[in-house]
C-alpha atoms as one frame of an Amber mdcrd trajectory, in Angstrom:
protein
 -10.471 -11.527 -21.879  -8.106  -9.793 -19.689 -10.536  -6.329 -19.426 -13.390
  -8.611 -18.627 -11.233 -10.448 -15.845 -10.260  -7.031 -14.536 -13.964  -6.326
 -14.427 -15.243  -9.347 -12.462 -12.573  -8.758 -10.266 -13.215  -5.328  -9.172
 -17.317  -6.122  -9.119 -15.992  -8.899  -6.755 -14.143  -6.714  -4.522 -17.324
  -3.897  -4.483 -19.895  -7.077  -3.686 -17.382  -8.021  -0.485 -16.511  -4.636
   0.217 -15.242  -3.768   3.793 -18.284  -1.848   5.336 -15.954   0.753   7.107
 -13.690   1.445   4.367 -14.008   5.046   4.808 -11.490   4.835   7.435  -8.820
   5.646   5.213 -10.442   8.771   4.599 -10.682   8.970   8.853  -6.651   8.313
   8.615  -5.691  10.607   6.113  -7.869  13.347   7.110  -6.567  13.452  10.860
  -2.771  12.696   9.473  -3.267  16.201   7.302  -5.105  17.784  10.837  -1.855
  16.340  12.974   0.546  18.225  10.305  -1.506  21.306   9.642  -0.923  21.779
  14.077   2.085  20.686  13.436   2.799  24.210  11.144   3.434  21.322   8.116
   1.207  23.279   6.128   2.394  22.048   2.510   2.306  18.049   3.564  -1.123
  18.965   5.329  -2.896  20.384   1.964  -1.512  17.082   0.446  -3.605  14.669
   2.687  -6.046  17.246   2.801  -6.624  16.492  -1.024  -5.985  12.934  -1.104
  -8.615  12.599   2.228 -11.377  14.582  -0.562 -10.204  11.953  -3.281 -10.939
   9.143  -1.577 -13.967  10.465   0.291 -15.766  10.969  -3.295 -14.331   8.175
  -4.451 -15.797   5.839  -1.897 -18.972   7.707  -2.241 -19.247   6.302  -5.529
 -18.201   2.716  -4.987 -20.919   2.727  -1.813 -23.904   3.658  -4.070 -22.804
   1.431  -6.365 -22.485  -1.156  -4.381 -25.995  -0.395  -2.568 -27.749  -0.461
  -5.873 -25.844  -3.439  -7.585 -25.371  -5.831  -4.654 -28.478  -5.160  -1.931
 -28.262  -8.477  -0.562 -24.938  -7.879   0.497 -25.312  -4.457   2.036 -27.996
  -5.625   3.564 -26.127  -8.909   5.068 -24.069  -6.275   6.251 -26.603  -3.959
   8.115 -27.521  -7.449  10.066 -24.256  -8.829  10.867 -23.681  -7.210  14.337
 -19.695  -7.842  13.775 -19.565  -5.781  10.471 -22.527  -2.903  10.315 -20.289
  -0.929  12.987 -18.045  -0.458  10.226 -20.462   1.610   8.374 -19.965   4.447
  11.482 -16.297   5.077   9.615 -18.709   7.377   6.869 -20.058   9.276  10.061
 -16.310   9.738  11.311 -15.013  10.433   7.830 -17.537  13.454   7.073 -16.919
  14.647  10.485 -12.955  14.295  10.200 -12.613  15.912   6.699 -15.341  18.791
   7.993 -12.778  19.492  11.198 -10.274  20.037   8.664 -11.820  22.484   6.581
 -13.232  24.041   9.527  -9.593  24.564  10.665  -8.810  25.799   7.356 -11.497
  28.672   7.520 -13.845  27.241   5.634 -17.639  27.702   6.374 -20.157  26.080
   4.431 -18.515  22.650   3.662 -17.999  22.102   7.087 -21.516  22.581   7.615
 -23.188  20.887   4.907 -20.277  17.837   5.765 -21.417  17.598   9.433 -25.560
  17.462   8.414 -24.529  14.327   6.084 -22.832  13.130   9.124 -25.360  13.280
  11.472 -28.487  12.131   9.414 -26.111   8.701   8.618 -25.727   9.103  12.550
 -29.244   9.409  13.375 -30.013   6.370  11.009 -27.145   4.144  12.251 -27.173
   4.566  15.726 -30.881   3.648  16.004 -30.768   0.968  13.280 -27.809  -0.944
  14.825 -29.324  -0.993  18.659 -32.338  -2.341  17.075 -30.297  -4.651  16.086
 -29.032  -5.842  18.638 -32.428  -5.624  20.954 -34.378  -7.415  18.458 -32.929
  -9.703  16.099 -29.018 -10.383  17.253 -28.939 -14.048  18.930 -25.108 -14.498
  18.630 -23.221 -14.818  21.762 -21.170 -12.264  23.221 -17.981 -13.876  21.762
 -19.064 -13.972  18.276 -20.898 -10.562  18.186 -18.731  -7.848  19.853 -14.923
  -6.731  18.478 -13.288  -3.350  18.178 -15.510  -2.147  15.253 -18.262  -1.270
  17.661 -16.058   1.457  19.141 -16.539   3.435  15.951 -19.755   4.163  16.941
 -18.150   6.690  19.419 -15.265   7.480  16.936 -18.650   9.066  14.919 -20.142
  10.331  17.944 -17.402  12.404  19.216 -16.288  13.399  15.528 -19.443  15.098
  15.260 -19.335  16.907  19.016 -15.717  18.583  17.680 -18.124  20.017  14.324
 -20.373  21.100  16.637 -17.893  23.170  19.123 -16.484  24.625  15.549 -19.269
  25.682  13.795 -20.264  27.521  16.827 -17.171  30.069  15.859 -19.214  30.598
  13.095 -23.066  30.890  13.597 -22.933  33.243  16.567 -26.736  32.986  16.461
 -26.929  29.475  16.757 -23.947  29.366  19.596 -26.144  28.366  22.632 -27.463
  25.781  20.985 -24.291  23.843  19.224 -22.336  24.472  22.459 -25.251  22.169
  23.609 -25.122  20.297  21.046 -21.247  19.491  21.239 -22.014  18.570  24.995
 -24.291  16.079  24.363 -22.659  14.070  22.099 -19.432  14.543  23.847 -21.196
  13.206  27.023 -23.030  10.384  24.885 -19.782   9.194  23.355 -18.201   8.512
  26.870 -21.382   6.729  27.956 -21.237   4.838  25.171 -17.691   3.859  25.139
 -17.742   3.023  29.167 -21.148   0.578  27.547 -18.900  -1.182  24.713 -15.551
  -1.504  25.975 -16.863  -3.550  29.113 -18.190  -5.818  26.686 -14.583  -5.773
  24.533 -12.846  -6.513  28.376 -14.714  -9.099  29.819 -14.870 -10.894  26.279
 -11.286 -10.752  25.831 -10.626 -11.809  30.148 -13.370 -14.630  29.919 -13.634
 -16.336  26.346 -10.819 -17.722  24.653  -8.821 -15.595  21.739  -7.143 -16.826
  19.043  -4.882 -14.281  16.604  -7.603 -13.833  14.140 -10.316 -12.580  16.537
  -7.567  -9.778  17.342  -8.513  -7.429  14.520  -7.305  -4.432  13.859  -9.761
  -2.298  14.931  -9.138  -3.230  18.164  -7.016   0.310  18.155 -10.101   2.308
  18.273  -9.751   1.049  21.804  -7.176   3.923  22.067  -8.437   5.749  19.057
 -11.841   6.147  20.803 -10.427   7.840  23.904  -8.411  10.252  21.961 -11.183
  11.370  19.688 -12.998  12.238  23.588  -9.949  13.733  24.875  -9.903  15.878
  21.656 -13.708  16.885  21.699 -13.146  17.667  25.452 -10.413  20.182  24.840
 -11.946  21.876  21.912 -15.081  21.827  24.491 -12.675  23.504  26.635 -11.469
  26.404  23.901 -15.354  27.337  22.509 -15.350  31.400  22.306 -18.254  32.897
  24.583 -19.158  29.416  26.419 -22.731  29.049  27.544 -23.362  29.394  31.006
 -23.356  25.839  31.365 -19.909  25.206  30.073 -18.254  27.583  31.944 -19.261
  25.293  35.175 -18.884  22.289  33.873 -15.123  23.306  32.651 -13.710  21.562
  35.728 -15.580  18.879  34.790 -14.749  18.717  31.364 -11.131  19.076  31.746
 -10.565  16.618  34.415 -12.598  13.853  32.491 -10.610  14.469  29.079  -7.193
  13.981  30.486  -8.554  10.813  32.750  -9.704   9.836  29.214  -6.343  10.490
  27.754  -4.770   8.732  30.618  -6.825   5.788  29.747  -6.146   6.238  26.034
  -2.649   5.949  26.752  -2.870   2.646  29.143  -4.025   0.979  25.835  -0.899
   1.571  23.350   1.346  -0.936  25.440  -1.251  -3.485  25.514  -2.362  -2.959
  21.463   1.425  -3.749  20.807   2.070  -6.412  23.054  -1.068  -7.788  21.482
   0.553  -7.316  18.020   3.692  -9.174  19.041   1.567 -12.162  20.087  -0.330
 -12.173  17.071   2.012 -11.181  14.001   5.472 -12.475  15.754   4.293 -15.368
  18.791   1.581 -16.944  16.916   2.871 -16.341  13.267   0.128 -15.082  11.668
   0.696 -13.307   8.113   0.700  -9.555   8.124  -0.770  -8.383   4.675  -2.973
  -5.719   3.892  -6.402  -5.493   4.780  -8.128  -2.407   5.276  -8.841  -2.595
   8.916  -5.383  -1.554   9.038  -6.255   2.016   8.659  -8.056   1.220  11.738
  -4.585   1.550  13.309  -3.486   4.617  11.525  -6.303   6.516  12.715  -5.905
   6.130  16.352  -2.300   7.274  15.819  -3.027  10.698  14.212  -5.742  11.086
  16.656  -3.819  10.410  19.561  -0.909  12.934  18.566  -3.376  15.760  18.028
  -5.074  14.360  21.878  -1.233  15.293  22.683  -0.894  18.564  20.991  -4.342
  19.923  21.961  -3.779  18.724  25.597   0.051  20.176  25.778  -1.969  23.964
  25.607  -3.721  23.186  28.537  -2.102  25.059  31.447   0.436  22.914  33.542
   0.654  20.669  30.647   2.886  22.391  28.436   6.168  19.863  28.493   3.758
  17.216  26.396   4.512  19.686  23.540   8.260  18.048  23.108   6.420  14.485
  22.333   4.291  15.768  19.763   6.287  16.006  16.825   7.413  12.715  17.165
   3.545  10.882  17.986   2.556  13.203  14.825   5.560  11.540  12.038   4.461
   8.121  13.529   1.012   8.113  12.222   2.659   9.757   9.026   4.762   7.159
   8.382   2.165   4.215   9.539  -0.444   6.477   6.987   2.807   6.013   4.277
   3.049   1.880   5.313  -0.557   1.148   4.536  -1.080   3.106   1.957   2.121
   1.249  -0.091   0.509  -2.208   1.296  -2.557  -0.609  -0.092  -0.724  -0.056
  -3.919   0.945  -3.590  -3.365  -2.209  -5.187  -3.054  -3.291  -3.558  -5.508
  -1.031  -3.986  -7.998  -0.608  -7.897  -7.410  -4.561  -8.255  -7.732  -4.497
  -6.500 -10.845  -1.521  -8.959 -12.200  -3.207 -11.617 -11.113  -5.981 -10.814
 -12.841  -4.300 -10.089 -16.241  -2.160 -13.677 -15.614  -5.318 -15.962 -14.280
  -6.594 -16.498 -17.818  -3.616 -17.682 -19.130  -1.955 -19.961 -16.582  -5.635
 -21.669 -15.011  -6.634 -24.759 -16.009  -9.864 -25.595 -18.596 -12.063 -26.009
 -15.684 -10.961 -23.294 -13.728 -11.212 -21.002 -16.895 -14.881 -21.963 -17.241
 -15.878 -21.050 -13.507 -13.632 -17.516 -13.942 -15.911 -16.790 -16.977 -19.018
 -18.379 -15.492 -18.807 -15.791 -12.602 -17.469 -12.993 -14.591 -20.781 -13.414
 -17.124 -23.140 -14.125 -13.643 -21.316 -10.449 -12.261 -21.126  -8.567 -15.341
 -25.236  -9.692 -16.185 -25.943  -7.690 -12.408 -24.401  -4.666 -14.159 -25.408
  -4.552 -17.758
């Protein structure tokens, strides 16, 4: 009784599964690139391999959960508040493959940034269909901060581009081009969405639970640009076209920092109205690595933009920016094991302590779940 109410309750979780899970494999894998520039080499390899474990490990649970519950993926490709989400496998391929590019590593980074851009390719097409064609929500009840991971994905794969040109000197002209275009695509794109996330929040009326908390990629998005700008900035033997846009390219990344920065003050005072103000319950969902993310991101925006000439005295901040998103990556990933822990518990307990009619619908919909997998 108890392994078969274990069972339904994990085929539960996989048939409601959080499209953009994979963004705790976006948070760990830029926590482990913060440390690694951070010369925390040992503490980097860690999150390095717990990033890979829960990359392949959410590999699995997707496939399963595209072959056991279609319906539901597909509600999810056609809800224009959730399919964003599924950009977070585009970011985490890209994320991980910038960290094993940094690590000297050649052909994983390469085949980990084609996976990313075919899902790109398919997802960026398939959700502005979307949109044009079928979406006839209102503004209010269609945009939030899960669109911005659309850029998150973007610009991830402009920084693979820019480092696998170290290492296909025959192919360098073209994936500096490459790099450029999505860099410039992701700004376009982000100036697009977040004028849609402004004038919803100045001209329709908020309440806490609309404030997600994806609503950091706000920041998070403009860090990932700053980041792709700089190592724009730093590509060995730059095309001819590079080396005159570098004044351009430099001047937009730290006006995109800048920008980036304006946002932290606001995401917290946000916070305090909706966790402290309003009193809404703080437990773990896992949008929350949705906050982690920007916060690694942002400290290696700092560290990358502190070797900039002129720039160096951002260096000093870095260290701390970079044990912040540790120690938010440490939070949520506890809340994560709570959670957890008190599902599984429940689980184990429900049988026992439920009453006869609330037995019979726990075993109805166990049998109705466990039929979908036999």
């Amino acid at each position: 009784m108890v392994r078969q109410s274990l069972r339904s309750t994990w085929l539960e979780r996989v048939r409601t599964l959080y499209p953009g899970y994979f963004a705790c494999v976006m948070a760990t894998a830029i926590v482990s690139i913060a440390l690694l520039l951070a010369q925390v080499q040992t503490l980097s390899q860690v999150m390095l391999g717990i990033a890979c474990v829960f990359l392949l490990a959410l590999i699995a649970v997707y496939l399963f959960r595209v072959f056991v519950f279609t319906p539901d993926v597909w509600r999810d490709l056609r809800d224009p508040t959730r399919v964003f989400g599924f950009f977070t496998v585009v970011a985490a391929c890209g994320v991980v493959a910038t960290r094993f590019s940094l690590g000297g590593w050649v052909l994983l980074p390469a085949v980990l940034t084609v996976v990313a851009f075919l899902c790109w390719v398919g997802l960026i097409y398939w959700t502005f269909g979307l949109l044009i064609f079928t979406n006839e929500r209102p503004i209010d009840q269609s945009v939030n901060g899960s669109w911005l991971i659309a850029i998150v994905g973007t610009e991830s794969l402009a920084i693979t581009w820019v480092l696998l040109a170290r290492v296909q000197p025959n192919l360098r002209a073209e994936l500096q081009l490459l790099a450029y275009a999505f860099w410039t695509f992701g700004v376009l794109l982000y100036l697009i969405f977040i004028g849609l996330i402004v004038y919803r929040f100045a001209f329709f009326r908020l309440r806490p639970s609309d404030l997600t908390p994806p609503y950091w990629i706000n920041m998070g998005a403009m860090a990932i640009t700053t980041v792709a700008g700089i190592r724009l900035l730093q590509v060995d033997h730059p095309a001819a076209f590079l080396v005159t846009a570098k004044p351009y390219i430099e001047g937009f990344s730290i006006m995109m920092w800048a920008w980036g920065t304006w946002w932290i003050p606001l995401l917290i005072i946000i916070g305090i109205w909706k966790y402290l103000v309003s009193r809404e319950l703080l437990t773990y969902d896992p949008s929350l690595w949705s906050v982690v993310f920007p916060l690694g991101m942002y400290a290696v925006a700092v560290e990358l933009l502190s070797r900039l000439p002129g720039l160096s005295f951002l260096h000093a901040v870095d260290p701390w920016l970079t044990w912040i998103a540790f120690t938010a990556w440490v939070i949520v990933a506890l809340s994560w094991l709570w959670a957890s822990a008190k599902t599984i518990w429940h689980s184990n307990s429900q049988p026992e302590g439920a009453s006869e009619p609330d037995k019979g619908r726990a075993m109805n919909h166990a049998d109705d779940l466990n039929k979908l997998v036999s």
